[in-house]
C-alpha positions in Angstrom: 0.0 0.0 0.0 0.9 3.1 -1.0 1.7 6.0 2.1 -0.5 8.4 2.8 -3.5 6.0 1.0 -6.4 5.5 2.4 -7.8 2.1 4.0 -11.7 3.2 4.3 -13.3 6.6 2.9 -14.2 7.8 6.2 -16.6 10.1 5.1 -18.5 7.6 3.6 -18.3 5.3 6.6 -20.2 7.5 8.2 -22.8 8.5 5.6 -23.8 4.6 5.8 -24.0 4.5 9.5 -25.7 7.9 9.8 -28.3 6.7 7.4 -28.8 3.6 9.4 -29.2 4.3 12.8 -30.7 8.1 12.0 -28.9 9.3 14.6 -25.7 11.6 15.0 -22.4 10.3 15.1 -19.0 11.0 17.6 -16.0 12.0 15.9 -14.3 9.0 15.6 -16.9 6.7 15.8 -16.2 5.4 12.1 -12.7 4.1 13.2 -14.3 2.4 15.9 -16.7 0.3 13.2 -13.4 0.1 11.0 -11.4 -1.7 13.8 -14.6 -4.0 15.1 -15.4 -5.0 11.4 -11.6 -5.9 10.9 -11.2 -7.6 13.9 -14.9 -10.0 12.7 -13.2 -10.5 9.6 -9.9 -11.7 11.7 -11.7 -14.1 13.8 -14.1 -15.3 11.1 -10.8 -16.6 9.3 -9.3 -17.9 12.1 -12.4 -20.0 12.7 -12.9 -21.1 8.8 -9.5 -21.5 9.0 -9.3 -24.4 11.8 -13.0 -25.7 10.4 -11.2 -26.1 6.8 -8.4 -28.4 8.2 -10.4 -30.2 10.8 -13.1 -31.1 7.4 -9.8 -32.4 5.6 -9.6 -28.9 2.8 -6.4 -27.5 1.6 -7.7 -23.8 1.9 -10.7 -22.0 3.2 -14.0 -22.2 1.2 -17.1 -20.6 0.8 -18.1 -23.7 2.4 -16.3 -23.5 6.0 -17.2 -19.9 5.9 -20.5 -20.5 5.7 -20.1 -23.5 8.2 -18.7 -21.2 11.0 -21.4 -18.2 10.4 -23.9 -21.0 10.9 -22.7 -22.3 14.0 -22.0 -18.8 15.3 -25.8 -17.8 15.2 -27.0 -21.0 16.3 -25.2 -20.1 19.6 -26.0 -16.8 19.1 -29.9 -17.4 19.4 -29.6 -19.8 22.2 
C-alpha cells in the first residue's frame, strides 16, 4: 500500500452509519466500526480456517465460511 492511501473513505463510513441508525455520530466513531469489522473478519478466518483443516480442505472455502457463520448464530440465538 501506497503511504498516505487510504484504507476506508471515512466520510463515507459515516454517511452509511448515519443513514442507518438516523442518529448523529462522535467523531471518531467510524474508526471504531473500522477496527470491530476488521477484527470480525480476523476471527471469522481464524475459525474457517481451523473448520477447513479439521473437514480435511487444503484452503478456506465458501463452504467452511458459511459452516462457522452457521454455528455462530446458532449459539447466538440460544
Amino acid at each position: 500500500m501506497a503511504a498516505g492511501q487510504k484504507l476506508y473513505p471515512r466520510g463515507t463510513v459515516k454517511k452509511i452509519v448515519r443513514a442507518h441508525s438516523k442518529r448523529n455520530l462522535s467523531k471518531n466513531v467510524d474508526v471504531l466500526i473500522f477496527l470491530d469489522y476488521t477484527l470480525f473478519l480476523q476471527t471469522l478466518m481464524k475459525e474457517a480456517g481451523i473448520n477447513a483443516k479439521h473437514a480435511g480442505e487444503r484452503g478456506i472455502s465458501a463452504k467452511s465460511v458459511k459452516k462457522v457463520t452457521e454455528l455462530s448464530l446458532a449459539k447466538f440465538k440460544g
